[in-house]
CHARMM-style PDB file with segment names, atoms N, HN, CA, C and O in Angstrom:
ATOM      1  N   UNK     1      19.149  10.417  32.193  1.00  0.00      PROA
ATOM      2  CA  UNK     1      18.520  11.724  32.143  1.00  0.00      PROA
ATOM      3  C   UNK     1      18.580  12.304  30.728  1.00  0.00      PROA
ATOM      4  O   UNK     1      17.585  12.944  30.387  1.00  0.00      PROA
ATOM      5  N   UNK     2      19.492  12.199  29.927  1.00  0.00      PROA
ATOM      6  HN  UNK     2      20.300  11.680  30.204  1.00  0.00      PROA
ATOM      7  CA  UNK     2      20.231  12.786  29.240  1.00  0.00      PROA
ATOM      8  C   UNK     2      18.917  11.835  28.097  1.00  0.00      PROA
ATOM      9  O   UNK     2      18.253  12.561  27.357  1.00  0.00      PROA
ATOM     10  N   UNK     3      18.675  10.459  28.047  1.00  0.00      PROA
ATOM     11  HN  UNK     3      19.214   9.869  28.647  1.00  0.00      PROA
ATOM     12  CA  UNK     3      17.942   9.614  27.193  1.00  0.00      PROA
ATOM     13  C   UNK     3      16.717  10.222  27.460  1.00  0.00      PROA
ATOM     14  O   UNK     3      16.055  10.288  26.423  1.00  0.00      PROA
ATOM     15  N   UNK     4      16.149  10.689  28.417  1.00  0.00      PROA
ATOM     16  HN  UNK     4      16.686  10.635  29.259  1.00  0.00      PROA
ATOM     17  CA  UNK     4      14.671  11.012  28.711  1.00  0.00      PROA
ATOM     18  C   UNK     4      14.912  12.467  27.718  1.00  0.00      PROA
ATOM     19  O   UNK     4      14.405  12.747  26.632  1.00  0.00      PROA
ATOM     20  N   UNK     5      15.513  12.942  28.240  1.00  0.00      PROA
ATOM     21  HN  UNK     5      15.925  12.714  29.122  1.00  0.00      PROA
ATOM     22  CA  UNK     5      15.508  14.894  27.356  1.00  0.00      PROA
ATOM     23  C   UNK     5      15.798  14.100  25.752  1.00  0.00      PROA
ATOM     24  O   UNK     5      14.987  14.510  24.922  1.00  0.00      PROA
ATOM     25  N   UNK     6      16.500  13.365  25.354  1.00  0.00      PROA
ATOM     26  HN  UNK     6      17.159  13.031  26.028  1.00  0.00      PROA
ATOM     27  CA  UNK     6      16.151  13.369  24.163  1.00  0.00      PROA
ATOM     28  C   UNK     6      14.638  12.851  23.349  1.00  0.00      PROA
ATOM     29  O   UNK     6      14.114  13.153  22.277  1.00  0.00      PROA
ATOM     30  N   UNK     7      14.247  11.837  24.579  1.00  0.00      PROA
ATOM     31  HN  UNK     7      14.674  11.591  25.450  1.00  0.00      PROA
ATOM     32  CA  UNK     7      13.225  11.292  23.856  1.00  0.00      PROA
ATOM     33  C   UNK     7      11.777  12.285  23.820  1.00  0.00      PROA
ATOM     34  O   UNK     7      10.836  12.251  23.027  1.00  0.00      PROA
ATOM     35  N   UNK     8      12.007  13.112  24.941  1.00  0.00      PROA
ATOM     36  HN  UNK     8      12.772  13.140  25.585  1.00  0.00      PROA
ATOM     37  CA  UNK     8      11.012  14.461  25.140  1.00  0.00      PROA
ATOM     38  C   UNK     8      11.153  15.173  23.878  1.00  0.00      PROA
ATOM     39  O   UNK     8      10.249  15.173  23.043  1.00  0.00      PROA
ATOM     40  N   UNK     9      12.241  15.770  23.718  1.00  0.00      PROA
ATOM     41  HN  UNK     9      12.975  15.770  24.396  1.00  0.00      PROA
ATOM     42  CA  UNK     9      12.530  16.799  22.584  1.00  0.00      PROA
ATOM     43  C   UNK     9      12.281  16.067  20.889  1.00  0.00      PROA
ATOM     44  O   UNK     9      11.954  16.671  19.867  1.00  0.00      PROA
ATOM     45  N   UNK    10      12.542  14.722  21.048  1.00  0.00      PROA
ATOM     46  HN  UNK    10      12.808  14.232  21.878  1.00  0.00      PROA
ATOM     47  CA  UNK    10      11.975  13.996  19.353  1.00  0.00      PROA
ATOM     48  C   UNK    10      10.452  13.876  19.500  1.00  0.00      PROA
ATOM     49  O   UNK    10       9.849  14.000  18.433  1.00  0.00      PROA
ATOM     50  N   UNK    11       9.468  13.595  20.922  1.00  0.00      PROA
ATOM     51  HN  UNK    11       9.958  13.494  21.788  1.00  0.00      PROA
ATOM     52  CA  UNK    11       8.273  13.776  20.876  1.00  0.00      PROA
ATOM     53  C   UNK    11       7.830  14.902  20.116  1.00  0.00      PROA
ATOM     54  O   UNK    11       7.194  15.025  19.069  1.00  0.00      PROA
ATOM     55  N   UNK    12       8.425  15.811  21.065  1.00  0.00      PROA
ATOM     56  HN  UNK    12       8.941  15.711  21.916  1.00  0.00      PROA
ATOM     57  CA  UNK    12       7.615  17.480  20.551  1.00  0.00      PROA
ATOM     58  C   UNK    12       8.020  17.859  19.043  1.00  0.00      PROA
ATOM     59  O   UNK    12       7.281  18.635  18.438  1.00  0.00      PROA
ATOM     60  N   UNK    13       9.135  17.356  18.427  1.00  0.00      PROA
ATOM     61  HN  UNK    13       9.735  16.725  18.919  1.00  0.00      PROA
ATOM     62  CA  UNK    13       9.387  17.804  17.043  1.00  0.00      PROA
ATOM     63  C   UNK    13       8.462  16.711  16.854  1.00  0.00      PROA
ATOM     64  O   UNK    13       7.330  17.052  17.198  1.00  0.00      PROA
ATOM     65  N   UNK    14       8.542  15.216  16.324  1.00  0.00      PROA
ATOM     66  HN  UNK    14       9.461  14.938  16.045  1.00  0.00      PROA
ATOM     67  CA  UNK    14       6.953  14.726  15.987  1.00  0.00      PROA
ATOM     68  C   UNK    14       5.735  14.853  15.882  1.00  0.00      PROA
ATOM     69  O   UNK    14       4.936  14.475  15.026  1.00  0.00      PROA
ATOM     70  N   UNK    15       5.573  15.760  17.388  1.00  0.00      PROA
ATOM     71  HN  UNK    15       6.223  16.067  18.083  1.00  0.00      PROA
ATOM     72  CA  UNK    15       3.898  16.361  16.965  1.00  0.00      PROA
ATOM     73  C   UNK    15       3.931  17.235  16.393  1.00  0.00      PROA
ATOM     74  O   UNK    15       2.928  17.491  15.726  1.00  0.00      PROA
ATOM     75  N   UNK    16       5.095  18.165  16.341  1.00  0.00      PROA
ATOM     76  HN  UNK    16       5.909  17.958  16.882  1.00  0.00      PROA
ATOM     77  CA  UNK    16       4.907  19.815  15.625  1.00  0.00      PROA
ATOM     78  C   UNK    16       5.077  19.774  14.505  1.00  0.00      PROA
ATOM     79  O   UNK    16       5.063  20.849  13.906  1.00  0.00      PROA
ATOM     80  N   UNK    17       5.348  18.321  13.623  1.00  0.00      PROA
ATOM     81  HN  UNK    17       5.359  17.447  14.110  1.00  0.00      PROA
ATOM     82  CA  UNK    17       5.765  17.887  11.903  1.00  0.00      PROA
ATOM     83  C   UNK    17       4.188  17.377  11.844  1.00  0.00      PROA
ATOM     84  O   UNK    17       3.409  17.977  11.103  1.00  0.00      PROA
ATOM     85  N   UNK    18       3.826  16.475  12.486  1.00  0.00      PROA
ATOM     86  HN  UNK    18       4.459  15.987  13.087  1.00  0.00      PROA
ATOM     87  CA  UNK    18       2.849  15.894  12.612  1.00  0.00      PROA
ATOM     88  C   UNK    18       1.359  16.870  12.339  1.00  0.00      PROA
ATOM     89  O   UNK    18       0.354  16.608  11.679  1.00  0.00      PROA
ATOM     90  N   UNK    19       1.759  18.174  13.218  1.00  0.00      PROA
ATOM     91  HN  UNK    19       2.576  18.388  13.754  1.00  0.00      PROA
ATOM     92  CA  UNK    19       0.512  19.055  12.575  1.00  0.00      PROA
ATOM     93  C   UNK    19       0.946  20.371  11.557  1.00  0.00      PROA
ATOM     94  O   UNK    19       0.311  21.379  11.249  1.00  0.00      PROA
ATOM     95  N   UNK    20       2.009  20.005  11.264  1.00  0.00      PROA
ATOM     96  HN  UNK    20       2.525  19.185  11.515  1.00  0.00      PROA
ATOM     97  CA  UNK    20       2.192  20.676  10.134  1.00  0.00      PROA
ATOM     98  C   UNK    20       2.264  20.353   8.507  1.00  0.00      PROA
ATOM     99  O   UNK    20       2.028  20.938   7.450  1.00  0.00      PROA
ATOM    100  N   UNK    21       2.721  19.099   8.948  1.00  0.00      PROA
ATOM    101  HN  UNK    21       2.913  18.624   9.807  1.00  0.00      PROA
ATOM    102  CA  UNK    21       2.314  18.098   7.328  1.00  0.00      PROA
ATOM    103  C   UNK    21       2.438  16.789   7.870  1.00  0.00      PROA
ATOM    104  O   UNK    21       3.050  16.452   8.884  1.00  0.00      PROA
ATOM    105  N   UNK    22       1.605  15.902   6.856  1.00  0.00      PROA
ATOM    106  HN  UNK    22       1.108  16.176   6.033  1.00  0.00      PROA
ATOM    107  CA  UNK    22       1.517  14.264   6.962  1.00  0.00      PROA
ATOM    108  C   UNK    22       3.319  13.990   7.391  1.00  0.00      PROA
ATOM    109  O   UNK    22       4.293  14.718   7.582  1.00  0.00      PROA
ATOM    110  N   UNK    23       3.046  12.549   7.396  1.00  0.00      PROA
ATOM    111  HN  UNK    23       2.255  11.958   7.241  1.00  0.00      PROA
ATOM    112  CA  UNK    23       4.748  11.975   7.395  1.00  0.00      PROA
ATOM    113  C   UNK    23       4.527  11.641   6.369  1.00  0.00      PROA
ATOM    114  O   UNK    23       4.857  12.616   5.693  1.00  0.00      PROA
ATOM    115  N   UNK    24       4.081  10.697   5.537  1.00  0.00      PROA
ATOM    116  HN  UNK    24       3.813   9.905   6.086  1.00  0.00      PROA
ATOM    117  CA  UNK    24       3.089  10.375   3.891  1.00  0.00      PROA
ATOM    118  C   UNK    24       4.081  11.958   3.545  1.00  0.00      PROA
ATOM    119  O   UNK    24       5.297  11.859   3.379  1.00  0.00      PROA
ATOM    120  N   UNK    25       3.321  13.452   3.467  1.00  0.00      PROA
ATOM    121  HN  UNK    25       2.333  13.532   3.602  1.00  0.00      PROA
ATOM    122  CA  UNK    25       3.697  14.343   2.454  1.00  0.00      PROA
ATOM    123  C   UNK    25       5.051  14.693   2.443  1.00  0.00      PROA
ATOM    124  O   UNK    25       5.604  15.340   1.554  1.00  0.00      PROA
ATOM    125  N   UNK    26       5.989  13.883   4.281  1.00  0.00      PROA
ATOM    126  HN  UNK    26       5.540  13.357   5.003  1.00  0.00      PROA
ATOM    127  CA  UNK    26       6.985  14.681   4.139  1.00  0.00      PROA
ATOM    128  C   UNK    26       8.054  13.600   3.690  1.00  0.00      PROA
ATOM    129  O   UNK    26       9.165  13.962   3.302  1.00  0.00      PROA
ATOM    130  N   UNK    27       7.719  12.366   3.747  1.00  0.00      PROA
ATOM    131  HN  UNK    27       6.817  12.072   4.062  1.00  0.00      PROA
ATOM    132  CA  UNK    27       8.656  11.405   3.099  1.00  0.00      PROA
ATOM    133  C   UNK    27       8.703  11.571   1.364  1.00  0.00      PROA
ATOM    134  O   UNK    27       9.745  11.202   0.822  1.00  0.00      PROA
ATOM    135  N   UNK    28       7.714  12.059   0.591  1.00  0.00      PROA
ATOM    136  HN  UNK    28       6.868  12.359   1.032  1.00  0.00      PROA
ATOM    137  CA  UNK    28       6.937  12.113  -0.368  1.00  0.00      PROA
ATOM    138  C   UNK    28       8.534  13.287  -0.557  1.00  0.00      PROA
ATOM    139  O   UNK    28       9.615  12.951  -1.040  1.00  0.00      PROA
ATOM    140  N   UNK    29       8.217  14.418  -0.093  1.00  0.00      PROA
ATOM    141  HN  UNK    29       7.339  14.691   0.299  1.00  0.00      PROA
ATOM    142  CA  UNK    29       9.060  15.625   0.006  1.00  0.00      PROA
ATOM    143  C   UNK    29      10.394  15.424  -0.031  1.00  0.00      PROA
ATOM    144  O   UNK    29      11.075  15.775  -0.995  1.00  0.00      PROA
ATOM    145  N   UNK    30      10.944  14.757   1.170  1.00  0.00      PROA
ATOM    146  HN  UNK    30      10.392  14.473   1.953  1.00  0.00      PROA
ATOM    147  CA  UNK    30      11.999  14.362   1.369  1.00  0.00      PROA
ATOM    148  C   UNK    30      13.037  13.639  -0.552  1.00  0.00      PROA
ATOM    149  O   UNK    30      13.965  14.088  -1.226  1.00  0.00      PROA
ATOM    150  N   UNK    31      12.111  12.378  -0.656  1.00  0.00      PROA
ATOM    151  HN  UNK    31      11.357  12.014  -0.109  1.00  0.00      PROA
ATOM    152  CA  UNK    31      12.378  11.276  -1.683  1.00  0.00      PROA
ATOM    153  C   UNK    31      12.696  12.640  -2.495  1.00  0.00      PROA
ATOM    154  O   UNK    31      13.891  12.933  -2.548  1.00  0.00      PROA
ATOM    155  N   UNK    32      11.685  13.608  -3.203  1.00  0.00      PROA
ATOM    156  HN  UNK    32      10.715  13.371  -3.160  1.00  0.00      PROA
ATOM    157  CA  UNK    32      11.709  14.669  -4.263  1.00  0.00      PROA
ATOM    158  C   UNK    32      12.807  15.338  -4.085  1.00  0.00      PROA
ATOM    159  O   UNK    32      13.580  15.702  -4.971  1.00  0.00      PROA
ATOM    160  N   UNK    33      12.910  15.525  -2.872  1.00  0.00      PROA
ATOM    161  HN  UNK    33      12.282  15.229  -2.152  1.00  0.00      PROA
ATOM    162  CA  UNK    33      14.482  16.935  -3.020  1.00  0.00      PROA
ATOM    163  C   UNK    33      15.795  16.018  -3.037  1.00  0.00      PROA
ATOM    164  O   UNK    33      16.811  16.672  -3.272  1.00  0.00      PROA
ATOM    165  N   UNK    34      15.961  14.883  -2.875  1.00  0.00      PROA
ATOM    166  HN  UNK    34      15.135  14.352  -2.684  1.00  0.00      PROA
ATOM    167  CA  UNK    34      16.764  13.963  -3.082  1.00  0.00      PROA
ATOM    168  C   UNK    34      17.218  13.741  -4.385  1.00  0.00      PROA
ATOM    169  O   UNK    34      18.338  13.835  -4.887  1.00  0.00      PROA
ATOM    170  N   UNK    35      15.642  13.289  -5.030  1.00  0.00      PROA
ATOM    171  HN  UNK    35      14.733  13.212  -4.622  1.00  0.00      PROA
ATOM    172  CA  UNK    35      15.946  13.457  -7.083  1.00  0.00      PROA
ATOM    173  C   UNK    35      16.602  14.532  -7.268  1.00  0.00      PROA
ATOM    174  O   UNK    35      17.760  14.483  -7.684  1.00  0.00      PROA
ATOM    175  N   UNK    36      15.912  15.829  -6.961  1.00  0.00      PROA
ATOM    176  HN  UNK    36      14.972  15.869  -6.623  1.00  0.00      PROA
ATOM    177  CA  UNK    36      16.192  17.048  -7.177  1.00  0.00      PROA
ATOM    178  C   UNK    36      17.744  17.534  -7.394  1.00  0.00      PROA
ATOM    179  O   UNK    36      18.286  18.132  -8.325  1.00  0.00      PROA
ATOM    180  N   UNK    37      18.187  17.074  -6.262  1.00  0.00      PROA
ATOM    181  HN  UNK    37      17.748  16.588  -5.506  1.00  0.00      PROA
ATOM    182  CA  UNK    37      19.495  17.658  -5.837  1.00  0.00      PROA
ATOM    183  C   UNK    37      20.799  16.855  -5.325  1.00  0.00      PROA
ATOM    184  O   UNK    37      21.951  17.203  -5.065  1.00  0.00      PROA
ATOM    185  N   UNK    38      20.022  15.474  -5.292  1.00  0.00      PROA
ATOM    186  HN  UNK    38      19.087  15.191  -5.504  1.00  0.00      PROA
ATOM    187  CA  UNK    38      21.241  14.592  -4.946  1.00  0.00      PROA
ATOM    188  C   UNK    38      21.663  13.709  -5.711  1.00  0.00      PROA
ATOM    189  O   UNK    38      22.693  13.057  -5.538  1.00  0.00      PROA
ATOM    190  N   UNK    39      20.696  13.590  -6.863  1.00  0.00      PROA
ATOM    191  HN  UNK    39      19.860  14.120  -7.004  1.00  0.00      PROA
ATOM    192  CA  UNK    39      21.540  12.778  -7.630  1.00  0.00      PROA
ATOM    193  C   UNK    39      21.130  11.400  -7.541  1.00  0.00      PROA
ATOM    194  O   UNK    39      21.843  10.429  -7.790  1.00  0.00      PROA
ATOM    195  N   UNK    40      19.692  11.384  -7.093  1.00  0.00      PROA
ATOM    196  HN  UNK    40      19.113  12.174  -6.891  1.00  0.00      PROA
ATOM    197  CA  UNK    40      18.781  10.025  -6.475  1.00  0.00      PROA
ATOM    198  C   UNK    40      18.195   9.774  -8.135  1.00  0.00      PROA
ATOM    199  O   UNK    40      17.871  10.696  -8.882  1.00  0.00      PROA
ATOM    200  N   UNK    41      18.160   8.575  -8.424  1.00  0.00      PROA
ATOM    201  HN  UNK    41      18.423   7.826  -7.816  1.00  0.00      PROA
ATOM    202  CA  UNK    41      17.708   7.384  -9.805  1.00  0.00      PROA
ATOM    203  C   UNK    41      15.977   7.948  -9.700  1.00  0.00      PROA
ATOM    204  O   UNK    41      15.344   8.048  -8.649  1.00  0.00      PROA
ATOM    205  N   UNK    42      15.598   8.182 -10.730  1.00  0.00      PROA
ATOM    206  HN  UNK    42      16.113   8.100 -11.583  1.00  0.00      PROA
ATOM    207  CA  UNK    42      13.810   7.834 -10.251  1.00  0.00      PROA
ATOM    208  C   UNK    42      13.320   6.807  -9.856  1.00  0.00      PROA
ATOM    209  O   UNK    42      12.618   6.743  -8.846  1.00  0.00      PROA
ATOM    210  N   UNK    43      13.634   5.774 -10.643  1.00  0.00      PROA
ATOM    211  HN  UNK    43      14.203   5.826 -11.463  1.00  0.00      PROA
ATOM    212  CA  UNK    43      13.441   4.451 -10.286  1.00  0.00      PROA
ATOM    213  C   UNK    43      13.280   3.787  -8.757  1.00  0.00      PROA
ATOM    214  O   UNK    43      12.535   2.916  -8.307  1.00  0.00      PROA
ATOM    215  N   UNK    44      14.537   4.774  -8.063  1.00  0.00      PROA
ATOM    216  HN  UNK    44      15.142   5.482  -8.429  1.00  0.00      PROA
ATOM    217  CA  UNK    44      14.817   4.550  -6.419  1.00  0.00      PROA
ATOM    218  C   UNK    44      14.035   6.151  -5.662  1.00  0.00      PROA
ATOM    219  O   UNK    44      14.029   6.264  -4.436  1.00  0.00      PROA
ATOM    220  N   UNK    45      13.593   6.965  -6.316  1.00  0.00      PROA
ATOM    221  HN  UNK    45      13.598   6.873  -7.312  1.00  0.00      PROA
ATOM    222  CA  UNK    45      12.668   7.467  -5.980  1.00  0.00      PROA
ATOM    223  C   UNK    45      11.076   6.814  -5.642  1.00  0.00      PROA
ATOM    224  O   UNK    45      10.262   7.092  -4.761  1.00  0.00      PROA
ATOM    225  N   UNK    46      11.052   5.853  -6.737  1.00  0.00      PROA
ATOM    226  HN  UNK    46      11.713   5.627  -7.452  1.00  0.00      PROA
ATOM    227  CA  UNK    46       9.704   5.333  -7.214  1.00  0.00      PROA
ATOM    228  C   UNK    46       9.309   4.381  -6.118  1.00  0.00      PROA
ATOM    229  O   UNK    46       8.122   4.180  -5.861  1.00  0.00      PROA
ATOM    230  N   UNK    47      10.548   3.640  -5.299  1.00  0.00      PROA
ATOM    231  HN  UNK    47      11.512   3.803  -5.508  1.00  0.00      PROA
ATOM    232  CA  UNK    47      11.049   2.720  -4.505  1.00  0.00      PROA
ATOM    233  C   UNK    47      11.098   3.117  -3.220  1.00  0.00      PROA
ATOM    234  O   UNK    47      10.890   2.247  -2.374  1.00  0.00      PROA
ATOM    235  N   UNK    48      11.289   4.059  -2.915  1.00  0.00      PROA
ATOM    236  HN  UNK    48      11.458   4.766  -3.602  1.00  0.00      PROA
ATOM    237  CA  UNK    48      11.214   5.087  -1.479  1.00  0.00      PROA
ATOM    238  C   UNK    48       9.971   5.454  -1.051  1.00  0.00      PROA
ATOM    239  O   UNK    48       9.432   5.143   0.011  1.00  0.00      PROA
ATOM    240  N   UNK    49       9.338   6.466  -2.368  1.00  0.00      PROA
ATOM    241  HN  UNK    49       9.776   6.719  -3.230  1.00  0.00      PROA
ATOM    242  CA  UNK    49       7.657   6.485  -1.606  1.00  0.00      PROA
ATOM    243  C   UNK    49       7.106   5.837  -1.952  1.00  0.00      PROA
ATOM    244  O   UNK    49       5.942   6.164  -1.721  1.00  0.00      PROA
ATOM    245  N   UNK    50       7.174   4.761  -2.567  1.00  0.00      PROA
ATOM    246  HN  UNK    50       8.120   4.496  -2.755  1.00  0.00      PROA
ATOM    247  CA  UNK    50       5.907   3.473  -2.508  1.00  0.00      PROA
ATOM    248  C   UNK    50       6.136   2.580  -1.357  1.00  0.00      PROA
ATOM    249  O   UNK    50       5.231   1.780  -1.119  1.00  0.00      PROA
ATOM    250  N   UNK    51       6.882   2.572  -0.816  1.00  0.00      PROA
ATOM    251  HN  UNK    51       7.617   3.222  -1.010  1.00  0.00      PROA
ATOM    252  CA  UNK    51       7.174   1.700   0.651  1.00  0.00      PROA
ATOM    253  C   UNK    51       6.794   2.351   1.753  1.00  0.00      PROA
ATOM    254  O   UNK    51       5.950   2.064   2.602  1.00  0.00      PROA
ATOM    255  N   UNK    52       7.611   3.381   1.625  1.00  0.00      PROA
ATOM    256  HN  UNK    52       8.296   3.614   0.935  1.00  0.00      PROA
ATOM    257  CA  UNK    52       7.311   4.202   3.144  1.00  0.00      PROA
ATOM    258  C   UNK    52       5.196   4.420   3.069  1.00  0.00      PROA
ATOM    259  O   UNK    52       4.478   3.843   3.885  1.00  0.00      PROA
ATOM    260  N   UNK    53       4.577   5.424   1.833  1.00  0.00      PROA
ATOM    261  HN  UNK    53       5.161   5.893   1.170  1.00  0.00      PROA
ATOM    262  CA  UNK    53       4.042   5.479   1.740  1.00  0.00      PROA
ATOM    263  C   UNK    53       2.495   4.295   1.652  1.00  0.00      PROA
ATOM    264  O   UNK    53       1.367   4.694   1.943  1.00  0.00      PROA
ATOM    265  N   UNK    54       2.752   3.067   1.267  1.00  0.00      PROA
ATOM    266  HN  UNK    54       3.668   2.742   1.031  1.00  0.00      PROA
ATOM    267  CA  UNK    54       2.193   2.053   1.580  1.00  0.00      PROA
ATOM    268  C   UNK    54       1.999   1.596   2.967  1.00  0.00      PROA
ATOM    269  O   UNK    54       1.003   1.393   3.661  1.00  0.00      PROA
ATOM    270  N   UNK    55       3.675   1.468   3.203  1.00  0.00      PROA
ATOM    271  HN  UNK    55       4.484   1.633   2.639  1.00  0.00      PROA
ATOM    272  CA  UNK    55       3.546   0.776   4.620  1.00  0.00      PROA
ATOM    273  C   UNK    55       2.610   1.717   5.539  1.00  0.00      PROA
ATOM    274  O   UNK    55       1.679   1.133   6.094  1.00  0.00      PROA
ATOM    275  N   UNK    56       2.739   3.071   5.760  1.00  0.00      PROA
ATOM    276  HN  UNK    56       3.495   3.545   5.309  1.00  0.00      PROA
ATOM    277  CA  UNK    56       2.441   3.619   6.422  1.00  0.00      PROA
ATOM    278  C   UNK    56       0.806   3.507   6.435  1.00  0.00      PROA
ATOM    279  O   UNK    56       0.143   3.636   7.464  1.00  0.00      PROA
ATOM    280  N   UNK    57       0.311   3.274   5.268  1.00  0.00      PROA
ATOM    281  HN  UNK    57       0.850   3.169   4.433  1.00  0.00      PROA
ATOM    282  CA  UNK    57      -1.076   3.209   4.907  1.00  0.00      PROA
ATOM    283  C   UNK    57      -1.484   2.280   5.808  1.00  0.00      PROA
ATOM    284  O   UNK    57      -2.093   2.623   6.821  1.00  0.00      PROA
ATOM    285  N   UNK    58      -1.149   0.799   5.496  1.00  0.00      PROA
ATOM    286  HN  UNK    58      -0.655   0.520   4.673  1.00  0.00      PROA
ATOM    287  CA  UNK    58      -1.169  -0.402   5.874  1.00  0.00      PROA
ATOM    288  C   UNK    58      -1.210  -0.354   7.630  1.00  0.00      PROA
ATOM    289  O   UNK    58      -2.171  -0.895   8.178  1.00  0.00      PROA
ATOM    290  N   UNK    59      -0.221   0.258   8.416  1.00  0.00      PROA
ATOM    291  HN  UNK    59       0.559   0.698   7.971  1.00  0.00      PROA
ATOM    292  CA  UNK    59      -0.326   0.758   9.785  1.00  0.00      PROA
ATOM    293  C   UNK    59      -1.265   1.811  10.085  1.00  0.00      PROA
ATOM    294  O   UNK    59      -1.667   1.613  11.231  1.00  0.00      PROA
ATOM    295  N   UNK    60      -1.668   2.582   9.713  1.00  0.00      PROA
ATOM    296  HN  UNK    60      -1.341   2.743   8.781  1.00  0.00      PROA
ATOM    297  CA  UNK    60      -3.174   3.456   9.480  1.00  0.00      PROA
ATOM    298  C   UNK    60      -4.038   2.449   9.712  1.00  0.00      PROA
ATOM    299  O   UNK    60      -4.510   2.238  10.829  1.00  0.00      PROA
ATOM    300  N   UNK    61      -4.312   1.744   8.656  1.00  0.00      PROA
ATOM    301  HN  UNK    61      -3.928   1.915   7.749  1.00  0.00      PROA
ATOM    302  CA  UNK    61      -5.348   1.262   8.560  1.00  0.00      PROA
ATOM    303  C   UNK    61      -5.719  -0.239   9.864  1.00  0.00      PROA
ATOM    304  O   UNK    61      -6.792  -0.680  10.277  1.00  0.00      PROA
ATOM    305  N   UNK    62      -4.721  -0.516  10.071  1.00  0.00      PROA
ATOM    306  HN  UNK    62      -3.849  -0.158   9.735  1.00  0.00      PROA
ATOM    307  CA  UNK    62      -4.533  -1.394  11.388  1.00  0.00      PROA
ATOM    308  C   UNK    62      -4.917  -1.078  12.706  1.00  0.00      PROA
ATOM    309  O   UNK    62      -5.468  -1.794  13.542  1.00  0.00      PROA
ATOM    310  N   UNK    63      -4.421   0.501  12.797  1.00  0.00      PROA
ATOM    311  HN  UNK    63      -3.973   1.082  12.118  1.00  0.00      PROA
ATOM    312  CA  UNK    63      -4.519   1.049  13.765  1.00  0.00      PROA
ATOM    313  C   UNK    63      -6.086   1.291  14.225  1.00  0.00      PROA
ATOM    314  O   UNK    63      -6.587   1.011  15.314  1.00  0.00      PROA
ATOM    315  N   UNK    64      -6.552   1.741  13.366  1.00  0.00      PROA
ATOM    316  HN  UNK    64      -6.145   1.968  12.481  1.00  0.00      PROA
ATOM    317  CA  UNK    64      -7.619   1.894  13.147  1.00  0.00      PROA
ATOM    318  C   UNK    64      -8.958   1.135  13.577  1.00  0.00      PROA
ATOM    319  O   UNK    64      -9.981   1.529  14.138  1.00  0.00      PROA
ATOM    320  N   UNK    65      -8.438  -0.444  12.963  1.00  0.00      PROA
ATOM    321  HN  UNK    65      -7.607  -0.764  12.508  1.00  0.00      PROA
ATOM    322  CA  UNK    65      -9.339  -1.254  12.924  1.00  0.00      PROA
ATOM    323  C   UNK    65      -9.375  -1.546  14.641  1.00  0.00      PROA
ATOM    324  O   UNK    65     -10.313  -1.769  15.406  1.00  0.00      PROA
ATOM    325  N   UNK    66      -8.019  -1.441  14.831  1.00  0.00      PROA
ATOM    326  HN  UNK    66      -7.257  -1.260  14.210  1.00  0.00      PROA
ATOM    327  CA  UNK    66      -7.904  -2.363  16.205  1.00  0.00      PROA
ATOM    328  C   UNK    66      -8.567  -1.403  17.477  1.00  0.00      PROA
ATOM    329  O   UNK    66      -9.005  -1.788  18.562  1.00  0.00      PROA
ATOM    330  N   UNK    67      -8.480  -0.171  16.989  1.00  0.00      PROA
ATOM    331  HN  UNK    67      -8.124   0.141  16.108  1.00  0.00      PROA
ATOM    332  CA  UNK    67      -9.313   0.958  17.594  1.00  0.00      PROA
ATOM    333  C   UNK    67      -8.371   1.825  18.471  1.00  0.00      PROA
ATOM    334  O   UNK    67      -8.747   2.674  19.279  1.00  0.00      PROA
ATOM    335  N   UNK    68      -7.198   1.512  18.213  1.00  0.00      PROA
ATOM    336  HN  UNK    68      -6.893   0.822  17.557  1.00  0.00      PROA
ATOM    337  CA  UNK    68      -5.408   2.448  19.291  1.00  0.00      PROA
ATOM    338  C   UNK    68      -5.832   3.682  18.278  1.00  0.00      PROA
ATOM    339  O   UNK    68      -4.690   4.074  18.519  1.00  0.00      PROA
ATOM    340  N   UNK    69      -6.363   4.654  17.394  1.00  0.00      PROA
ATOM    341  HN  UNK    69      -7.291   4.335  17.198  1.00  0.00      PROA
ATOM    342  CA  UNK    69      -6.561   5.387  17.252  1.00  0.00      PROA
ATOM    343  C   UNK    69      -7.311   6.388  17.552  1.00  0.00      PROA
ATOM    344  O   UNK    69      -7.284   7.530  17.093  1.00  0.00      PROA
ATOM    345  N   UNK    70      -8.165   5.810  18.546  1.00  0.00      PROA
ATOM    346  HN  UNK    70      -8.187   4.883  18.918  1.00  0.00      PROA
ATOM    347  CA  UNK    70      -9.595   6.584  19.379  1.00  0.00      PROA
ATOM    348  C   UNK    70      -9.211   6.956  20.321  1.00  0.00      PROA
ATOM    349  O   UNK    70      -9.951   7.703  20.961  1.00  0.00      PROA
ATOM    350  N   UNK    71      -7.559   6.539  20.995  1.00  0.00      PROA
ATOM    351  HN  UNK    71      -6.958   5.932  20.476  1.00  0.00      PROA
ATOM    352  CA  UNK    71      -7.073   7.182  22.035  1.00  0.00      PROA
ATOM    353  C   UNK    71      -6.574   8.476  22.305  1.00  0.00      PROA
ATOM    354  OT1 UNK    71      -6.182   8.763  23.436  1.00  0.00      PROA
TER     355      UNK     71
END
């Protein structure tokens, strides 16, 4: 029970990030306040959103083709 209420409650925060900014702008975000304030390398900045941000492209664009996005 306890697994269902969590997986309900990470849905609804997902869609409510989801229409409030990309995951793309918020990983993007995330990586930045990290440099910012934690003491994160640029280099491993540079390394964070080019992966997340690629990959994610790459699954976009899959999704897409295969047509699970028209649902």
């Amino acid at each position: 029970m306890a697994e269902n209420d969590t997986s309900r409650t990470q849905h609804i925060l997902d869609r409510a990030l989801g229409k409030l900014v990309s995951r793309k702008l918020l990983a993007w975000g995330t990586a930045t306040a990290l440099l910012l304030f934690a003491d994160l390398a640029s280099s491993d900045w540079v390394i964070i959103t080019t992966v997340y941000i690629g990959g994610q492209t790459v699954i976009d664009a899959v999704t897409k083709l295969k047509g699970f996005g028209d649902r």
